[in-house]
C-alpha positions as a printed Julia matrix, in Angstrom:
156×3 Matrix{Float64}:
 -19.73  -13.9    10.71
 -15.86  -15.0    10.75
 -13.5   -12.35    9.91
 -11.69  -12.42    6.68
  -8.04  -12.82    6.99
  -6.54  -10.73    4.15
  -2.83  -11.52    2.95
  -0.44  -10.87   -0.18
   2.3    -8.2    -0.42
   1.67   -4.46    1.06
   3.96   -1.99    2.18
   2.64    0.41    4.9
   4.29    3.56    5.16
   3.28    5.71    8.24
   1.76    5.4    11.54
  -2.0     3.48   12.07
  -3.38    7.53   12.09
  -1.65    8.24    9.05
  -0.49    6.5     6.06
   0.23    5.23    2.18
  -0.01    1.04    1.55
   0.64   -0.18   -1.02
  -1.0    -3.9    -1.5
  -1.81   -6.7    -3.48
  -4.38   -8.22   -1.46
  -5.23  -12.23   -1.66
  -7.93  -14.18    0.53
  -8.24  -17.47    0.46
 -11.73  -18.78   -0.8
 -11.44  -21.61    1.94
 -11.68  -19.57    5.05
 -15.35  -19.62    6.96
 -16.48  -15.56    6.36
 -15.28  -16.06    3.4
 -17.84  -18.9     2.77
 -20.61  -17.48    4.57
 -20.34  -14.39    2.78
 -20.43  -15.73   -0.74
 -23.45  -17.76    0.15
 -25.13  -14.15    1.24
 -23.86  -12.33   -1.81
 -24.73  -14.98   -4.18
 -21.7   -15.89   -5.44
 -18.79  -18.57   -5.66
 -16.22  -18.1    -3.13
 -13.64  -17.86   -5.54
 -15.68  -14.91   -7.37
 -16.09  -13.22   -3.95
 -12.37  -13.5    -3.14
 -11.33  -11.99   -6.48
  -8.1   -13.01   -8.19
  -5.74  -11.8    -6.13
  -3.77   -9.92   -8.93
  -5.03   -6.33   -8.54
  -2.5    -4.06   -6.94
  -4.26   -0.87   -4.52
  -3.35    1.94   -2.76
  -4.94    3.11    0.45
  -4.41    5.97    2.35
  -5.39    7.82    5.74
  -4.84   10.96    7.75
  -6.52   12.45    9.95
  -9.64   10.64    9.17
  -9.52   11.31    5.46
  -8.7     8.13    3.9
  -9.75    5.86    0.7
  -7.55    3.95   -1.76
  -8.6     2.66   -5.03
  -7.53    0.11   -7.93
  -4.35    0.29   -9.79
  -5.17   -2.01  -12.73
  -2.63   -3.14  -15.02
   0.08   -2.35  -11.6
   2.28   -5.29  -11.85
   4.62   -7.0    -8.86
   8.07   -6.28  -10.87
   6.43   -2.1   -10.62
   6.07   -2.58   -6.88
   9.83   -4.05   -6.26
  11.32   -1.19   -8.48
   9.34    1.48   -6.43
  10.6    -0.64   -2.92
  14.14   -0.54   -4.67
  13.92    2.79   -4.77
  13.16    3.49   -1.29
  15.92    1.36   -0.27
  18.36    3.03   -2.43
  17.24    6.61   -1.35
  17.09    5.53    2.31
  20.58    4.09    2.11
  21.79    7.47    0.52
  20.96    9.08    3.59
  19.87   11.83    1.47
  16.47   14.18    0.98
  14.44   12.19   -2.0
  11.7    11.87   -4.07
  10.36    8.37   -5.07
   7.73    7.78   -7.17
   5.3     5.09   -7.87
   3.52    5.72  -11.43
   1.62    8.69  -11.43
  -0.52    7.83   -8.14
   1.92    7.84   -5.35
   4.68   10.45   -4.54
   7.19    9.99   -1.49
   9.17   13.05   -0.66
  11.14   12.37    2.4
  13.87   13.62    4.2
  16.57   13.15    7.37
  15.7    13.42   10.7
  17.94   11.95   12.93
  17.18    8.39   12.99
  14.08    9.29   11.42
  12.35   10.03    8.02
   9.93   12.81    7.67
   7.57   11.87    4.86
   5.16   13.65    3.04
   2.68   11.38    0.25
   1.25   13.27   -2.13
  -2.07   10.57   -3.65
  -3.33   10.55   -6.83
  -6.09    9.02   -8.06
  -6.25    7.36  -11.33
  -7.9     9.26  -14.28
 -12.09    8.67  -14.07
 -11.89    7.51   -9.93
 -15.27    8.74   -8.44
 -13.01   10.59   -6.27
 -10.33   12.75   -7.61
  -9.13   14.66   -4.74
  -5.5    14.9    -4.83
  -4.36   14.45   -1.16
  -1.04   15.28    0.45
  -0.53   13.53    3.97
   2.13   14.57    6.39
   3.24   11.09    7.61
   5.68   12.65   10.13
   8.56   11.05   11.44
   9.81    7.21   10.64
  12.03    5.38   12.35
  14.99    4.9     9.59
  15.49    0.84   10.52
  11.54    0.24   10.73
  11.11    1.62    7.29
  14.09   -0.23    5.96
  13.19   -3.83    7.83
   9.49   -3.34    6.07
  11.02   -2.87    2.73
  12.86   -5.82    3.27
  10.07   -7.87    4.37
   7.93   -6.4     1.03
  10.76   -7.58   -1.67
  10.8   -10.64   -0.1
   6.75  -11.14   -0.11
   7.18  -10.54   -3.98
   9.91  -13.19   -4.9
């Protein structure tokens, strides 16, 4: 089977071991797996590609990871949170930032780095409830700014 390119808006905050994103993912009903796959499952592409509309988080660290549905998230909730990265990272400052109830950032200084801690929540009812904290370690400050950037624009 093809694989399924995934796009829309996501900001990934961490290192491929460990990390928050934060995404909005879109596929397009078009592409081959996508196809194949909906013929296996049953389904229209379209219904197998979902709307495109549902904002997630996912997380890993140290091979502890998941996500899950934020329903009701909205783009215009995702920008303010990214606004607020870029206005605590521009501070130069320890922060806190925080997305809704689910996603925490406490970060602070480290020479041209950010050491970042995430502290997960999962929505009320998730199968999983765990409440995680992941030491993200530290970012480099212009990587973290440039993909903030890069997610504001993917919104507009």
């Amino acid at each position: 089977m093809s694989p399924i390119a995934v796009g829309g808006p996501e900001i990934f905050i961490g290192t491929p071991e460990k990390y928050v994103a934060l995404m909005r993912p879109e596929i397009d009903p078009t592409q081959p797996g996508v196809l194949a796959a909906a013929e296996e499952a049953g389904v229209s592409p379209e219904e197998f590609a979902g709307s495109g509309d549902i904002w997630a988080l996912m997380f890993e660290a140290d091979g502890d990871g998941g996500g899950f549905e934020l329903p009701g998230a909205r783009d215009t909730e995702a920008d303010a949170f990214a606004e607020q990265l870029q206005q605590a990272l521009a501070a130069g400052e320890a922060f806190t930032a925080e997305a809704g109830n689910f996603l925490r950032l406490d970060a602070r200084p480290s020479g041209g780095s950010w050491e970042v801690t995430a502290r997960v929540t999962p929505p009320e009812g998730h199968d999983d409830d765990t409440v995680r904290t992941l030491e993200l370690g530290a970012l480099p400050a212009a990587e973290l700014a440039a993909d903030l950037e890069a997610f504001r624009g993917s919104l507009a």
